[in-house]
C-alpha positions as CSV (number, residue, x, y, z in Angstrom):
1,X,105.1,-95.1,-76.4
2,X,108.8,-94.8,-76.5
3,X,111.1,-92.5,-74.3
4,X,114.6,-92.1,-74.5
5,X,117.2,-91.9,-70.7
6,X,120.8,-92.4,-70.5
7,X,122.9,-95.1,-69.2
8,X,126.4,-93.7,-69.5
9,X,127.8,-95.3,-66.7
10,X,127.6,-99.1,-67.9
11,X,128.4,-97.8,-71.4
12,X,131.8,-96.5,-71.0
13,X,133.9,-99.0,-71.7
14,X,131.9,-99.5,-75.1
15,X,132.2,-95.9,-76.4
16,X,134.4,-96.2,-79.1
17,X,132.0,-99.3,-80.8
18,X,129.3,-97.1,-80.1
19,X,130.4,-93.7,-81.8
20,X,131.1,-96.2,-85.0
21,X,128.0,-98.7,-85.0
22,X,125.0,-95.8,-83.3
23,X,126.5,-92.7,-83.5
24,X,124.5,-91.6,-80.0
25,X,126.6,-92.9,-77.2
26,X,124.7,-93.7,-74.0
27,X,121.4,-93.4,-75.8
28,X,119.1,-96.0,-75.0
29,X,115.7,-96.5,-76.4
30,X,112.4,-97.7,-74.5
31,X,109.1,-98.7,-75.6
32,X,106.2,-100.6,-74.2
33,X,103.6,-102.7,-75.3
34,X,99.8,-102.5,-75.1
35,X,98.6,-103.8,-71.6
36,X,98.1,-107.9,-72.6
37,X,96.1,-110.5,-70.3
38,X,97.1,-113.9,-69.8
39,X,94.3,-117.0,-69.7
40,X,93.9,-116.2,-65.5
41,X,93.3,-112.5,-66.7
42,X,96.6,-111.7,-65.2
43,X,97.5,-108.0,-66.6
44,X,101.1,-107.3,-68.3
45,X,103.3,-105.5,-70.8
46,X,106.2,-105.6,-72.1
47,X,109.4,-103.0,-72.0
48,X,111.6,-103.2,-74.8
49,X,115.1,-101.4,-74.3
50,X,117.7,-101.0,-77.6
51,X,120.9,-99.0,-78.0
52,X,120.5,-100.3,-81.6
53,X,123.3,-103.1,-81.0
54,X,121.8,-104.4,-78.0
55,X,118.5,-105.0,-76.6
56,X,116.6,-106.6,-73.9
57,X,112.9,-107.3,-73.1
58,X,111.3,-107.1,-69.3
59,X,108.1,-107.3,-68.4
60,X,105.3,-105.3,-65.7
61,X,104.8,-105.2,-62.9
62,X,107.2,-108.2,-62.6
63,X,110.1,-105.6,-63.7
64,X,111.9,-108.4,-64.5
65,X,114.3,-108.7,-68.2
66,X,112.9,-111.9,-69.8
67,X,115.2,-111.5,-73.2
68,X,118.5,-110.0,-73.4
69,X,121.2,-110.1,-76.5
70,X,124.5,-107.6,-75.6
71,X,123.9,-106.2,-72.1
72,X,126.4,-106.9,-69.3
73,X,124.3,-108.5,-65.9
74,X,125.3,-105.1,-64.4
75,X,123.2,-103.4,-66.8
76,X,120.2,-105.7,-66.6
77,X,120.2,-105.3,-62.8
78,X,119.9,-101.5,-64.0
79,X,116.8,-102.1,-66.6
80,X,115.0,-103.6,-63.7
81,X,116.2,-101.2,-61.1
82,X,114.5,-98.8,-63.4
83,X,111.6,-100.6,-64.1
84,X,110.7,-100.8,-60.5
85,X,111.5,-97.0,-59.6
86,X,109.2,-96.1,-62.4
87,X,106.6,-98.6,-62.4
88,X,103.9,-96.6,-62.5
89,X,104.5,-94.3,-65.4
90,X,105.2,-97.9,-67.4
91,X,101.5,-98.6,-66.3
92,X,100.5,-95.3,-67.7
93,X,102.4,-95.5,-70.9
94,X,100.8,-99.0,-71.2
95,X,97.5,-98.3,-70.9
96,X,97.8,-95.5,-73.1
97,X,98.9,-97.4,-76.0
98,X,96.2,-97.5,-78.6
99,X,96.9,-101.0,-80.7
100,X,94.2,-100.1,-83.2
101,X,95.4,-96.6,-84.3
102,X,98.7,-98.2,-85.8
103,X,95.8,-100.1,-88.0
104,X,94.1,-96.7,-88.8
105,X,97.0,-94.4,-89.9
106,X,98.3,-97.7,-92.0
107,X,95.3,-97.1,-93.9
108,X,95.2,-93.2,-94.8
């Protein structure tokens, strides 16, 4: 599932790159993963956030950023900040990720 929210704040001083590389300033994409399960069983997912220059890669419920290529350590202290606030509705998007039906409508 993928949702879009705005960051304007920590993007300002990149506007003009922005406006010439995305052409939607402050727009930052989110998706998450299928719920995964390590050996121990431990249940997680991943949140992938993209401007389309930059993006970074946390996971739940640790709401931590585990990949990052472009975003200031302001910003990733935000992407966490967010993660935690809206913990969860990541759960819920998670667990209402069907991996399978990306199989089925590949094959229609």
């Amino acid at each position: 599932m993928s949702e879009n929210f705005n960051i304007n704040n920590s993007i300002e001083n990149k506007k003009e790159e922005f406006t010439n590389k995305a052409g939607n300033i402050g727009e930052l994409n989110m998706s998450v993963s299928a719920i995964c399960s390590n050996k121990e069983g431990k249940k997680y997912a991943y949140v992938t956030f993209s401007d389309g220059i930059r993006n970074a890669e946390g996971v739940i419920p640790e709401c931590t950023i585990n990949k990052n290529k472009g975003f200031a350590d302001i910003e990733i202290q935000q992407l966490e900040k967010y993660m935690k606030e809206n913990l969860a509705q990541l759960k819920k998007m998670a667990a209402g990720v069907d991996v399978f039906s990306a199989f089925l409508a590949s094959d229609k």
